[in-house]
N, CA, C and O of each residue as an XYZ file, in Angstrom:
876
protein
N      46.497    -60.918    192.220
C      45.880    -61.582    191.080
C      46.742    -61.355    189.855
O      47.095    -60.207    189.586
N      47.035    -62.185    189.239
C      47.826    -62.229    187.764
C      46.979    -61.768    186.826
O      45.844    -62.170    186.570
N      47.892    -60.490    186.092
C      46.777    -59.510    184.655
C      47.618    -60.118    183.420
O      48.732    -59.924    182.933
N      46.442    -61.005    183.150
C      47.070    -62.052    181.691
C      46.317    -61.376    180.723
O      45.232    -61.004    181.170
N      46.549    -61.045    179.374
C      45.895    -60.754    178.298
C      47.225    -61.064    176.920
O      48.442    -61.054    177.108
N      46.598    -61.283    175.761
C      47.611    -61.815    175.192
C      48.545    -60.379    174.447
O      49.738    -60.206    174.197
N      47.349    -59.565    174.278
C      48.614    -58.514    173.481
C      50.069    -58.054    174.609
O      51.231    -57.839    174.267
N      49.424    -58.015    176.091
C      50.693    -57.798    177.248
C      51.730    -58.766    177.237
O      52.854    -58.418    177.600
N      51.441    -60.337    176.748
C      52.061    -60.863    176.792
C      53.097    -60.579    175.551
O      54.297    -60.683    175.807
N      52.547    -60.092    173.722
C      53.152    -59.881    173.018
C      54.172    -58.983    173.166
O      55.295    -59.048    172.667
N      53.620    -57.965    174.031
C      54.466    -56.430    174.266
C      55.926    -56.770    175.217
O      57.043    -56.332    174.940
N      55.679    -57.421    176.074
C      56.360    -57.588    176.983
C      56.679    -59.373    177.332
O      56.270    -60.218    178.129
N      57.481    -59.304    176.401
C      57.626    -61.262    176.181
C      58.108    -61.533    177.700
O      58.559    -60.620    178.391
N      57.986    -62.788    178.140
C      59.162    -63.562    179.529
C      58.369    -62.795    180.766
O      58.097    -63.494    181.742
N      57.888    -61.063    180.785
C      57.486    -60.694    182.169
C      56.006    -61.352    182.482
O      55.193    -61.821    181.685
N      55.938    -61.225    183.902
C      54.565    -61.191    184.565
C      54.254    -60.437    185.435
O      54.950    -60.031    186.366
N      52.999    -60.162    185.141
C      51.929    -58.856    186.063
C      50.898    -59.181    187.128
O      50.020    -60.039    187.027
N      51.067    -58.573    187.916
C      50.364    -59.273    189.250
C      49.691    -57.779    189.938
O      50.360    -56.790    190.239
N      48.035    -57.943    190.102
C      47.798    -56.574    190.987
C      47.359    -57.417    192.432
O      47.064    -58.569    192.752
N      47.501    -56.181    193.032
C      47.738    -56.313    194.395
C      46.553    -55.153    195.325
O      46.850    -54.011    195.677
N      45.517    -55.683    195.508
C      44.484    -54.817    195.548
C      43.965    -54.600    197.475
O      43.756    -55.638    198.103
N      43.858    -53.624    197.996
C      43.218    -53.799    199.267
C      41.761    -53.294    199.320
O      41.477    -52.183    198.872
N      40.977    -53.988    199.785
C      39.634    -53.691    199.780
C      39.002    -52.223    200.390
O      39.126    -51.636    201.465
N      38.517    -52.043    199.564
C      37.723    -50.378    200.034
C      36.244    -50.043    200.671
O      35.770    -48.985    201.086
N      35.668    -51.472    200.574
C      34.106    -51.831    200.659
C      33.434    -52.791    201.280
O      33.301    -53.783    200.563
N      33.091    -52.858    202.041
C      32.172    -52.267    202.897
C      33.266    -51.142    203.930
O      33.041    -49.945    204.112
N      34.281    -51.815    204.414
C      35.435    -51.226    205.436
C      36.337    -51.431    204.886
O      36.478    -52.568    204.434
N      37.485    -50.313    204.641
C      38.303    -49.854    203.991
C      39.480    -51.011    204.820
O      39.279    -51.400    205.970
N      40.496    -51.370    204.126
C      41.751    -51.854    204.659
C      42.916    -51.264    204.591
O      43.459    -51.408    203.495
N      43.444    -50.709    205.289
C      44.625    -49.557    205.258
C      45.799    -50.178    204.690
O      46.394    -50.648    205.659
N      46.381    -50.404    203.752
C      47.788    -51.009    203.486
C      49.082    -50.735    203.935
O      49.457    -49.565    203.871
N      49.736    -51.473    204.319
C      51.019    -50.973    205.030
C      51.946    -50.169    204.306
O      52.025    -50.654    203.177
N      52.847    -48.954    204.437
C      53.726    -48.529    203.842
C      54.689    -49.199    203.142
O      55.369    -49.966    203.823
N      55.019    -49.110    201.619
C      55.021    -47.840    200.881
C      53.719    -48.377    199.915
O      53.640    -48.037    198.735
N      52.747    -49.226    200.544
C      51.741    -49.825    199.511
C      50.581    -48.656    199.286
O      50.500    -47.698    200.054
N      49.904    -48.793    198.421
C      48.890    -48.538    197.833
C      47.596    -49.252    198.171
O      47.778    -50.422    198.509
N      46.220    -48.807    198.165
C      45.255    -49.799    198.033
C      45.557    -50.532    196.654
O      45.739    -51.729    196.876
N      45.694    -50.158    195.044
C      46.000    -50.192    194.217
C      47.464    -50.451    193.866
O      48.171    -49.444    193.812
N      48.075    -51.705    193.602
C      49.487    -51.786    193.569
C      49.885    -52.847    192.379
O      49.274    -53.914    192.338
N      50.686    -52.622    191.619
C      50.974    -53.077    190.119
C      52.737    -53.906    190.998
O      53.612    -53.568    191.796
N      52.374    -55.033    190.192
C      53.974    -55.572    190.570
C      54.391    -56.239    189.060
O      53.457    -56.816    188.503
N      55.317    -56.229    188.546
C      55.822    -56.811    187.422
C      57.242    -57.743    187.948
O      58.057    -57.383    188.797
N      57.247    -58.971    187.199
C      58.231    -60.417    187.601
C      58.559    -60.138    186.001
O      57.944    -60.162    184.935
N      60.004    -59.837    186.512
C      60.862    -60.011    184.622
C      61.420    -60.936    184.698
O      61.726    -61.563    185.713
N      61.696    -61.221    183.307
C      62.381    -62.646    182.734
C      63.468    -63.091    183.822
O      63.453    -64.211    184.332
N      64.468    -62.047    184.146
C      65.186    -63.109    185.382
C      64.480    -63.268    186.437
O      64.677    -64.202    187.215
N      63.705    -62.510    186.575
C      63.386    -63.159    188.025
C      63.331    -61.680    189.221
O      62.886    -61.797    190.362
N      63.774    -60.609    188.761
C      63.160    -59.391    189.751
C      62.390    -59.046    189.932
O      61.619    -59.422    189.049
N      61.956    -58.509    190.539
C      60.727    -57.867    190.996
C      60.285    -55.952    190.689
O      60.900    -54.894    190.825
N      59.581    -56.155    190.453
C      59.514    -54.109    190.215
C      58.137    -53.948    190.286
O      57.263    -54.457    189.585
N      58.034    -53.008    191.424
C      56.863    -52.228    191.895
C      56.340    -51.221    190.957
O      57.245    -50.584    190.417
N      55.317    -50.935    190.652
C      54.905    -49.842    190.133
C      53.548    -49.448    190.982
O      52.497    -50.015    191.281
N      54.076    -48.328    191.175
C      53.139    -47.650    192.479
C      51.981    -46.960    191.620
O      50.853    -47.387    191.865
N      52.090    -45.915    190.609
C      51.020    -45.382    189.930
C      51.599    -45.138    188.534
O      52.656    -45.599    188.103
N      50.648    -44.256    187.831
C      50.873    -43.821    186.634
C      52.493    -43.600    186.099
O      52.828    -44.148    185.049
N      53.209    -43.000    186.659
C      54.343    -42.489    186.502
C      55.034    -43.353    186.703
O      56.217    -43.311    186.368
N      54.454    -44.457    187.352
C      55.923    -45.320    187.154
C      55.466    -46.487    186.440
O      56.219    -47.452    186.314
N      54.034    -46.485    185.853
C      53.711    -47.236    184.759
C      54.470    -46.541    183.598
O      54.676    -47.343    182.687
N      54.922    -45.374    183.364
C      55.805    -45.036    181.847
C      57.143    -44.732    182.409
O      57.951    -44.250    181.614
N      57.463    -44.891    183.426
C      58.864    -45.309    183.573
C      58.858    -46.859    183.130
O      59.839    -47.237    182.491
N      58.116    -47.537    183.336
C      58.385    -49.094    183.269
C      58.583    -49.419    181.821
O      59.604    -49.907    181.336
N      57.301    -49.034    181.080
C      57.052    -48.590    179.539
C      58.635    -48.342    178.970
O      59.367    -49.057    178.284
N      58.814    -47.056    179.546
C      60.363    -46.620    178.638
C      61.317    -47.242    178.511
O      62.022    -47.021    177.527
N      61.683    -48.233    179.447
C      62.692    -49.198    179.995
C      62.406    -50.309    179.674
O      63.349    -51.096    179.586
N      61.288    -50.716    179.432
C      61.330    -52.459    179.047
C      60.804    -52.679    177.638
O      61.380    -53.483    176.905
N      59.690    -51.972    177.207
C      59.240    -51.851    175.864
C      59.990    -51.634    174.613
O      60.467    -50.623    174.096
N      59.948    -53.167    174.199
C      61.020    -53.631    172.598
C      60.804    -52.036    171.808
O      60.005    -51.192    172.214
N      61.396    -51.927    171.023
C      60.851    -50.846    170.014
C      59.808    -51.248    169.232
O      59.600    -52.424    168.933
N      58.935    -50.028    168.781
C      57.835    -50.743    168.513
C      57.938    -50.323    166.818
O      57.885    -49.116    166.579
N      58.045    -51.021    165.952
C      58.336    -50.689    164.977
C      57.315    -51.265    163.250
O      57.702    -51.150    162.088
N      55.833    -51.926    163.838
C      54.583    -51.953    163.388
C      53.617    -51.871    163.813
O      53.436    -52.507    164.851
N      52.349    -50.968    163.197
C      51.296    -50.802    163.252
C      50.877    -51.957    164.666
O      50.597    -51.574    165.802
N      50.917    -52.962    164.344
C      50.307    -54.333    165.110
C      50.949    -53.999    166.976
O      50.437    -54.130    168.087
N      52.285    -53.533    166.464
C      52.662    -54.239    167.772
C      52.318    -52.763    168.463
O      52.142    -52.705    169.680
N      52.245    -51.765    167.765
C      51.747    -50.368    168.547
C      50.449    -50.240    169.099
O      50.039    -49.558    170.038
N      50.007    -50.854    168.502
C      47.925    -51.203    168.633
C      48.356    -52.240    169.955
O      47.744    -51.944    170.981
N      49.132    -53.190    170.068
C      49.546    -54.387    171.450
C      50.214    -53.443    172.907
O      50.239    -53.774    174.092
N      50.793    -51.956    172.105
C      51.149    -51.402    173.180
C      50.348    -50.711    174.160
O      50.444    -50.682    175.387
N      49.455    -50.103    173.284
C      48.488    -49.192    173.927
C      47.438    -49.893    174.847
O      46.913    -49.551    175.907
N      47.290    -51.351    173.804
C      46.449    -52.377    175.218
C      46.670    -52.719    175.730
O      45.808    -53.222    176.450
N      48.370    -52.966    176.144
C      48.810    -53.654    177.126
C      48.929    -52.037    178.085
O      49.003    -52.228    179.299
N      48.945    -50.970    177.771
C      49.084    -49.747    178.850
C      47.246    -49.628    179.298
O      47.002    -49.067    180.367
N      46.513    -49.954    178.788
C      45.208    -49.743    178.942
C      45.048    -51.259    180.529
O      44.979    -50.937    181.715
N      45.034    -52.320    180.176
C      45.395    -53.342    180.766
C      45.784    -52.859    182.329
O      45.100    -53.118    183.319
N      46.722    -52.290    182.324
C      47.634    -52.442    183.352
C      47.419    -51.395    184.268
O      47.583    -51.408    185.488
N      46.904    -50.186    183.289
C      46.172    -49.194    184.086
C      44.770    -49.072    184.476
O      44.204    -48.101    184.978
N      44.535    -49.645    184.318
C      43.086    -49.535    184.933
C      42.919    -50.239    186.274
O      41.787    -50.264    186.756
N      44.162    -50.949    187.080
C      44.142    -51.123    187.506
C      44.472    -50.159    188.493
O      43.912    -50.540    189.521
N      45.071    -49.139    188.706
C      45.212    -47.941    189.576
C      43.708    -47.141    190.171
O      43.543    -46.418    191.153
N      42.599    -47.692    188.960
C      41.589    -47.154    189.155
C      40.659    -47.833    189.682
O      39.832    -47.361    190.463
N      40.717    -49.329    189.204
C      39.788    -50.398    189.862
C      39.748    -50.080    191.773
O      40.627    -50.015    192.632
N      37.946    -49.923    191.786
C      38.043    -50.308    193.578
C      37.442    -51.785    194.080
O      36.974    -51.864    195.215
N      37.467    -52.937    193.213
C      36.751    -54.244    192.850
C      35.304    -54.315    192.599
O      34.570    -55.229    192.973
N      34.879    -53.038    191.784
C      33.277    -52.678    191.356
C      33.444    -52.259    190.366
O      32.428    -51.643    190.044
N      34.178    -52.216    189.619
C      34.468    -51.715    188.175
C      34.816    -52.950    187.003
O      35.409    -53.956    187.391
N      34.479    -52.836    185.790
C      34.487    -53.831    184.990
C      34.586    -53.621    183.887
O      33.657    -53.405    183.108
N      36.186    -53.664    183.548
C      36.648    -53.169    181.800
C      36.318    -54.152    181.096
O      35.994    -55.324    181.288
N      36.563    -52.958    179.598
C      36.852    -54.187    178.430
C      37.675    -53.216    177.578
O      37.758    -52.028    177.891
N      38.149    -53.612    176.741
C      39.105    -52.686    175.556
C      38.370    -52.955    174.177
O      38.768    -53.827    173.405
N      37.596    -52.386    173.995
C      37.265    -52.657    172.591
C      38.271    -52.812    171.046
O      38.986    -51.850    170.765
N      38.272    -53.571    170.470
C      39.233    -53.572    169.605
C      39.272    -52.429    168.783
O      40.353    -51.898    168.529
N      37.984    -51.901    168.247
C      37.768    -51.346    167.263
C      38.270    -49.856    168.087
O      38.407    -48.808    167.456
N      38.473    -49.939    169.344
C      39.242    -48.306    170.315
C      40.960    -48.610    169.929
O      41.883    -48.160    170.607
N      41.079    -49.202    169.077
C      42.829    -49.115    169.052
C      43.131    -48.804    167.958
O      42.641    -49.340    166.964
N      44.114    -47.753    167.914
C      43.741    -47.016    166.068
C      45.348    -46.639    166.339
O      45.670    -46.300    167.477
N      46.102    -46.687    165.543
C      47.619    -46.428    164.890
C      47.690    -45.557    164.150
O      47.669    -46.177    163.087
N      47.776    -44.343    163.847
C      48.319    -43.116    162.689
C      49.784    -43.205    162.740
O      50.618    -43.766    163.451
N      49.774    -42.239    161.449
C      51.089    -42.166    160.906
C      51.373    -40.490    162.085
O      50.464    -39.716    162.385
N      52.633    -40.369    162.459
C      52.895    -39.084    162.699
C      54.040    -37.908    162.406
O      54.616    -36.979    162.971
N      53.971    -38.558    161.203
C      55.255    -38.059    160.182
C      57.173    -38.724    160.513
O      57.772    -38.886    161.577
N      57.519    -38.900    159.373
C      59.225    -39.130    159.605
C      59.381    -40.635    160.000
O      60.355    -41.127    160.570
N      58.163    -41.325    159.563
C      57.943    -42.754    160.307
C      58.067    -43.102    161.984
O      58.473    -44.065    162.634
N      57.532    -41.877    162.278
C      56.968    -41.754    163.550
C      55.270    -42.437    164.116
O      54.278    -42.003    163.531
N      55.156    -43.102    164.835
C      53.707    -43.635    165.188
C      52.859    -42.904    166.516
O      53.474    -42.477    167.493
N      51.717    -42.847    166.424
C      50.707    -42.894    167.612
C      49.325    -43.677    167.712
O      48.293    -43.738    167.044
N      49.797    -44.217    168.825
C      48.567    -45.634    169.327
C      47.878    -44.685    170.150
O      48.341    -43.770    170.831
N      46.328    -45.169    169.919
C      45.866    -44.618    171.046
C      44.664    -45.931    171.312
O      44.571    -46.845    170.493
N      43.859    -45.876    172.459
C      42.683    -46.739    173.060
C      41.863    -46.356    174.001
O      41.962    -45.236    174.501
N      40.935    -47.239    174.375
C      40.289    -47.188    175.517
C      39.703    -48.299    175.786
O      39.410    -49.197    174.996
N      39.416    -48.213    177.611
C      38.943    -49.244    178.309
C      37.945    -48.464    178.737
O      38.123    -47.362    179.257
N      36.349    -49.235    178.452
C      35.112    -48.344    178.881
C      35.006    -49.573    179.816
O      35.429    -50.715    179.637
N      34.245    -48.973    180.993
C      33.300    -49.439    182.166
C      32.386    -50.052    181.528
O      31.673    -49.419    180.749
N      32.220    -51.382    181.718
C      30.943    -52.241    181.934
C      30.162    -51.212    182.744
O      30.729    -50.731    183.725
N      28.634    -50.729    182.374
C      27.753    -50.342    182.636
C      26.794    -51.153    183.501
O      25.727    -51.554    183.036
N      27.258    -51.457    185.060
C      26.365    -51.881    185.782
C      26.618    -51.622    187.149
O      27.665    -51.127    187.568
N      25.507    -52.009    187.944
C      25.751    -51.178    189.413
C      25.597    -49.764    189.095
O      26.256    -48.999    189.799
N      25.008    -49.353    188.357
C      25.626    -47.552    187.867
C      26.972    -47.066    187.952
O      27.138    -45.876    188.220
N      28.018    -47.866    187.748
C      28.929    -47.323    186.754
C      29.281    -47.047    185.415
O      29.093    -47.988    184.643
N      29.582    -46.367    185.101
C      30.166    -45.463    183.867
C      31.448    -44.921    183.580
O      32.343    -44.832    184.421
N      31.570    -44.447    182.034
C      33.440    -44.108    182.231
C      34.118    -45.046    180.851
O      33.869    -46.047    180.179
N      35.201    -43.873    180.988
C      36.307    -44.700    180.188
C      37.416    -43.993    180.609
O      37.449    -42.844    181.051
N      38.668    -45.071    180.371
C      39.635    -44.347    180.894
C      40.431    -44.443    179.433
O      40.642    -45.599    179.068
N      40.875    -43.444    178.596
C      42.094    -43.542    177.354
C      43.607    -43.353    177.195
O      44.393    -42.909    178.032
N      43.833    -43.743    176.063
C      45.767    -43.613    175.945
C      45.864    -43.344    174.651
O      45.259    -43.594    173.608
N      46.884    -42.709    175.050
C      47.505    -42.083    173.565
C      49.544    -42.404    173.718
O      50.307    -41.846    174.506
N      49.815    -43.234    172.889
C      51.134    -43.731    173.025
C      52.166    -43.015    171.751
O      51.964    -43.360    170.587
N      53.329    -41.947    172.101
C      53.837    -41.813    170.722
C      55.169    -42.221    170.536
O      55.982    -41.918    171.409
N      55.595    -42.964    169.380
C      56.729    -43.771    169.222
C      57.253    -42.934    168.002
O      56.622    -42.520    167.029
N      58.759    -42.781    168.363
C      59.616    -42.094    167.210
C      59.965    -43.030    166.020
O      59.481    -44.101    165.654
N      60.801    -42.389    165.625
C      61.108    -43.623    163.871
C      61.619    -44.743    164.207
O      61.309    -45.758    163.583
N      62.687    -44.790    165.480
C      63.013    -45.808    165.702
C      62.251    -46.892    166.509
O      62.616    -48.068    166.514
N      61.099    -46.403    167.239
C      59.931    -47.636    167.709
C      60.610    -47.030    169.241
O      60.593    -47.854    170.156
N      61.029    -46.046    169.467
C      60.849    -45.434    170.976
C      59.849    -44.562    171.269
O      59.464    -43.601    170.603
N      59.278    -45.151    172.785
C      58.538    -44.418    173.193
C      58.673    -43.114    173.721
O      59.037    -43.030    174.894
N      58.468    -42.159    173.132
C      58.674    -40.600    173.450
C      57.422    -40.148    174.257
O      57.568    -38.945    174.470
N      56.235    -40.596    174.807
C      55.500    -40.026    175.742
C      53.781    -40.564    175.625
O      53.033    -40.765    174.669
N      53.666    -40.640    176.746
C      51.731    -40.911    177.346
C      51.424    -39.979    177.960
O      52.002    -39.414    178.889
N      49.695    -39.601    177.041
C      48.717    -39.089    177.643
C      47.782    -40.441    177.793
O      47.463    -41.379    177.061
N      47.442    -39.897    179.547
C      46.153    -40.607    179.984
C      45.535    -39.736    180.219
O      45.985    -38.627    180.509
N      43.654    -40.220    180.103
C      42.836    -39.530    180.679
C      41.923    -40.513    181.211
O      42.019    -41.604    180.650
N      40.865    -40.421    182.347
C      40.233    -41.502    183.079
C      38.779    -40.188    183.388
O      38.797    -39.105    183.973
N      37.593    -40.989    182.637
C      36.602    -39.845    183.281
C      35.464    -41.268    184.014
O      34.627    -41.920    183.389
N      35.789    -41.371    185.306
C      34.745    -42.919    185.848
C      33.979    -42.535    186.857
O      34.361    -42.354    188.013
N      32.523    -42.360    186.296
C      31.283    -42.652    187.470
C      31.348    -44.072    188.180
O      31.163    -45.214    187.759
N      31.709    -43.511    189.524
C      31.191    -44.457    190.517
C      29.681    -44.894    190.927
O      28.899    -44.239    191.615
N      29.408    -46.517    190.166
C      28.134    -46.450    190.781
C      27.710    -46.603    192.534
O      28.081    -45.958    193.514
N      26.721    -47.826    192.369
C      26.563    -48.062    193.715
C      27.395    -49.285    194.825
O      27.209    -50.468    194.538
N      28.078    -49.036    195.768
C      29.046    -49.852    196.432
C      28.137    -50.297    198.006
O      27.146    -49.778    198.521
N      28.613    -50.954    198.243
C      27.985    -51.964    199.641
C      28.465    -51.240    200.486
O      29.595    -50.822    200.233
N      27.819    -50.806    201.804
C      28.370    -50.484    202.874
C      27.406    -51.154    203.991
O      28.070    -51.052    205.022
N      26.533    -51.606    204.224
C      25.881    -52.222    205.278
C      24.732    -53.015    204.658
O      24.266    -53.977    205.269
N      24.315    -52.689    203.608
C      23.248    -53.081    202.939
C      22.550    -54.395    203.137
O      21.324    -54.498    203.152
N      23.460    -55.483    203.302
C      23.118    -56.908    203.632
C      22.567    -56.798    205.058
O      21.599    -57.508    205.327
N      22.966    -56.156    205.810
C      22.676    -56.466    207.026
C      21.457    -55.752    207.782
O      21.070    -55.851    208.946
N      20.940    -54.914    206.579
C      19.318    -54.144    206.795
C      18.587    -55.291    206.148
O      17.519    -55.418    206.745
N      18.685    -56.048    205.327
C      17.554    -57.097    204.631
C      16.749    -57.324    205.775
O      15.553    -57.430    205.504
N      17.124    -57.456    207.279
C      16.003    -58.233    208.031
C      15.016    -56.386    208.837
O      14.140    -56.306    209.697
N      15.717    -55.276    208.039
C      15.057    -54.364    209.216
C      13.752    -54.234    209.600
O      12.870    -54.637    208.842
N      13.453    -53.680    210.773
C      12.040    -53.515    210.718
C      11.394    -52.739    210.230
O      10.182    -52.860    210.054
N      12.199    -51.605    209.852
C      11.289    -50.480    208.691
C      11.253    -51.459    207.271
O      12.062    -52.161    206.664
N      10.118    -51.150    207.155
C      10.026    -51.498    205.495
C      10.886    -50.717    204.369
O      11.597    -51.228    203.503
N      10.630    -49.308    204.614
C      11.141    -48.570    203.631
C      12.913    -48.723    203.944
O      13.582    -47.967    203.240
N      13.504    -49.385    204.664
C      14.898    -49.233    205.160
C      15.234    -50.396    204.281
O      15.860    -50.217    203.236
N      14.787    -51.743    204.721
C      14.100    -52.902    204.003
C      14.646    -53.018    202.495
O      15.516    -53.724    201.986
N      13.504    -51.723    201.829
C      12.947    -51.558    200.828
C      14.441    -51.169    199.895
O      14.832    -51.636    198.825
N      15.045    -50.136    200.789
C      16.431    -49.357    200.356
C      17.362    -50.603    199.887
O      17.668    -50.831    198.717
N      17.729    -51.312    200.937
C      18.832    -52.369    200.871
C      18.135    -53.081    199.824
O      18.645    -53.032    198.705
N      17.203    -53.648    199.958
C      17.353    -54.542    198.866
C      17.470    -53.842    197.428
O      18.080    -54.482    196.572
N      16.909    -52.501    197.055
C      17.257    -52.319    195.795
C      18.723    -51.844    195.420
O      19.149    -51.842    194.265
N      19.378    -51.477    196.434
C      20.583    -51.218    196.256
C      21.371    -52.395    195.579
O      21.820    -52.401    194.433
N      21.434    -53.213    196.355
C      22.019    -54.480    196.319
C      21.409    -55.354    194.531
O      21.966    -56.122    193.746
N      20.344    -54.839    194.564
C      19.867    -55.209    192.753
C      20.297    -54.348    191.672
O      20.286    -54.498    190.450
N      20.897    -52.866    192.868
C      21.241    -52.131    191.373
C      23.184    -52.792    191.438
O      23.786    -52.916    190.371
N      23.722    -53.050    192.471
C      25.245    -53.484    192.171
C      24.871    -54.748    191.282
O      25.561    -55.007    190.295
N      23.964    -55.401    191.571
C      24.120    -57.029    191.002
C      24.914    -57.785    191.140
O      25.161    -58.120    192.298
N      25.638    -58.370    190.085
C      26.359    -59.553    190.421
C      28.051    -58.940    191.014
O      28.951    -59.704    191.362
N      28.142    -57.563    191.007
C      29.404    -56.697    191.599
C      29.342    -57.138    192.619
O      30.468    -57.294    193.092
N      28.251    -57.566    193.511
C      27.839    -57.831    195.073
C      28.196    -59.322    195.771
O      28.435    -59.537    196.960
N      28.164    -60.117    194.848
C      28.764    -61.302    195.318
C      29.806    -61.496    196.262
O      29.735    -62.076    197.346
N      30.613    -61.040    195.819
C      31.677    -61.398    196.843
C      31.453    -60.879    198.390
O      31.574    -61.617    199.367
N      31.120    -59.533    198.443
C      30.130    -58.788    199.728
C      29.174    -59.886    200.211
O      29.372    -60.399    201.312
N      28.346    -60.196    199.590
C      26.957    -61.071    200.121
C      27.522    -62.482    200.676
O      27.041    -63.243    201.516
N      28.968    -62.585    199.748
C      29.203    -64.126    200.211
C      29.784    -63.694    201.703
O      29.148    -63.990    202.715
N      30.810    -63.104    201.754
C      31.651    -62.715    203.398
C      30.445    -62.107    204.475
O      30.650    -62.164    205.687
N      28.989    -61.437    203.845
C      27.978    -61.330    204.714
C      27.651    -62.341    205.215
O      27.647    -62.440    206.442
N      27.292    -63.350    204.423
C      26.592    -64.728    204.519
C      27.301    -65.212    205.358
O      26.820    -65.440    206.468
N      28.643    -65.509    205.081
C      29.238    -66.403    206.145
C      29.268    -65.758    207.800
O      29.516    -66.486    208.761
N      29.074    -64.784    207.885
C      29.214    -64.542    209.455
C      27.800    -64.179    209.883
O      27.645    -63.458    210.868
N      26.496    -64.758    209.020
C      25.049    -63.881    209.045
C      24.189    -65.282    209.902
O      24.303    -66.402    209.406
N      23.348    -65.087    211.200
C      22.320    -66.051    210.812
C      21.441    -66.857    210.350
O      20.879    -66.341    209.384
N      21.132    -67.682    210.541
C      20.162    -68.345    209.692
C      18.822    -67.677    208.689
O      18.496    -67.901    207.523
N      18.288    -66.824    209.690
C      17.399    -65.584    209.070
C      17.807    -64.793    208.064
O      17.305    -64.568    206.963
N      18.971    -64.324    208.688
C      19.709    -63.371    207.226
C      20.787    -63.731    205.849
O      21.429    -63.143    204.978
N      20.490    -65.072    206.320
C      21.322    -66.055    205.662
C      20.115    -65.990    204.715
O      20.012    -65.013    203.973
N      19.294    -66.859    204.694
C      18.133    -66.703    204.106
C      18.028    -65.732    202.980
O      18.265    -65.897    201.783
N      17.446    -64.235    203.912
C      17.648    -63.272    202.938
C      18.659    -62.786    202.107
O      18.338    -61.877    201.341
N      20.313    -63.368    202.083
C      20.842    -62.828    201.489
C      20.534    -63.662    200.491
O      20.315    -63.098    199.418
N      20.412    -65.295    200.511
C      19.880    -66.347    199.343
C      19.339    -65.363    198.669
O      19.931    -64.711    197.809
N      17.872    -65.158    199.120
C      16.862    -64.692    198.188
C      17.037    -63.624    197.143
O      16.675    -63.551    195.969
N      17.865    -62.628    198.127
C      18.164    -61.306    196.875
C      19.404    -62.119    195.998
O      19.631    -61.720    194.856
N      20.124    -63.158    196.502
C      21.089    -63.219    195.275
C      20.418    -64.074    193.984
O      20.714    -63.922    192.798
N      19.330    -65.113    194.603
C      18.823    -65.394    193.263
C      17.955    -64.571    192.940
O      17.293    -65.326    192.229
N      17.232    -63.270    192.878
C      16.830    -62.405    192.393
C      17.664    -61.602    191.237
O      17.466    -61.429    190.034
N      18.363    -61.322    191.859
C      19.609    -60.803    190.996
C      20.509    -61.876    189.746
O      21.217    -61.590    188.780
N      20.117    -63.014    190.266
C      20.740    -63.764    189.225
C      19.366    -63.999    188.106
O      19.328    -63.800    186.892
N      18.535    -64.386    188.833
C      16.955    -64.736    187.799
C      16.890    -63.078    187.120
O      16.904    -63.051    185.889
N      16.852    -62.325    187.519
C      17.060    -60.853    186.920
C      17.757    -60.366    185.938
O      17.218    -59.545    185.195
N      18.990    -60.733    185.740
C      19.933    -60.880    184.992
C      21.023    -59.884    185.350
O      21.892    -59.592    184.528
N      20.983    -59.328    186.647
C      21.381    -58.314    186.512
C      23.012    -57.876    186.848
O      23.389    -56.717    186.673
């Protein structure tokens, strides 16, 4: 999937960002070597390719391609384009950022030295929680001299069979799945749809019903 946002595009003119995700939920998908479930690919202006496997080689990438940053504006564009790009190491496709603007703050750090810092908090649903932050520091000349990250993320609730108890004969089993599936909400879609398609007519049914529940719900 292509990670478009416009300050990444400011930071990093001509490249493109692409994550590369393997599913963890309901059944895990093992990725082939040297992949990641979680995998960052960047397309530069000519035309190469460069992997970035995790954190560390998200500020190798940083050090090496990032113009100097040499205003307030474009330091506040750096830290969201590192917020952006990382959260994708953390995403398991149940998680749901945003960067608040008002989380991007620029100080002075003497000698016309800068530090950006931000955060990307978790959309609060399914019972997840969390933010993950950055702190970016640039010398006089608009080089990046070093990142702190920190990531503190409650995992809420994730699908593992849940669709396929809607028809059980215990009630209280019943009872489980379906509220599960109301506390992920609309995180569940994509699950309910790949249920649906291989589900009978009966459980076809029930997955209808809980998804317009969840949609009439708001949830």
């Amino acid at each position: 999937a292509a990670i478009e946002d416009e300050a990444l595009a400011r930071a990093f003119s001509g490249y493109s960002f692409y994550a590369l995700r393997f599913r963890r939920y309901p059944v895990a998908l093992a990725p082939p070597a040297p992949l990641k479930s979680n995998n960052l690919f960047v397309v530069k202006p000519e035309g190469a390719v460069e992997y970035v496997p995790d954190a560390e080689g998200l500020k190798r990438f940083f050090a090496a391609a990032l113009p100097p940053v040499k205003t307030d504006a474009a330091a506040r564009d750096a830290a969201r384009a590192w917020l952006k790009l990382a959260q994708e190491f953390h995403q398991d496709g149940f998680f749901e950022f945003s960067i608040p603007e008002d989380s991007l703050r620029v100080r002075a750090a003497g000698s016309g030295a800068r530090e950006a810092s931000g955060k990307a908090v978790v959309n609060r649903q399914g019972g997840n929680a969390g933010e993950i932050g950055v702190s970016l520091a640039f010398d006089s000349a608009g080089g990046l001299t070093n990142v702190s990250e920190s990531a503190s993320l409650n995992q809420g609730m994730r699908p593992i069979c849940q669709a396929t108890k809607l028809l059980d004969p215990d009630p209280i089993v019943r009872g489980m799945a379906e509220q599960s599936l109301l506390v992920m909400g609309r995180t569940a879609k994509e699950y309910l749809d790949e249920q649906r398609a291989k589900a009978g007519p009966e459980l076809r049914a029930a997955i209808d019903a809980i998804w317009r529940r969840i949609v009439a719900e708001g949830r």
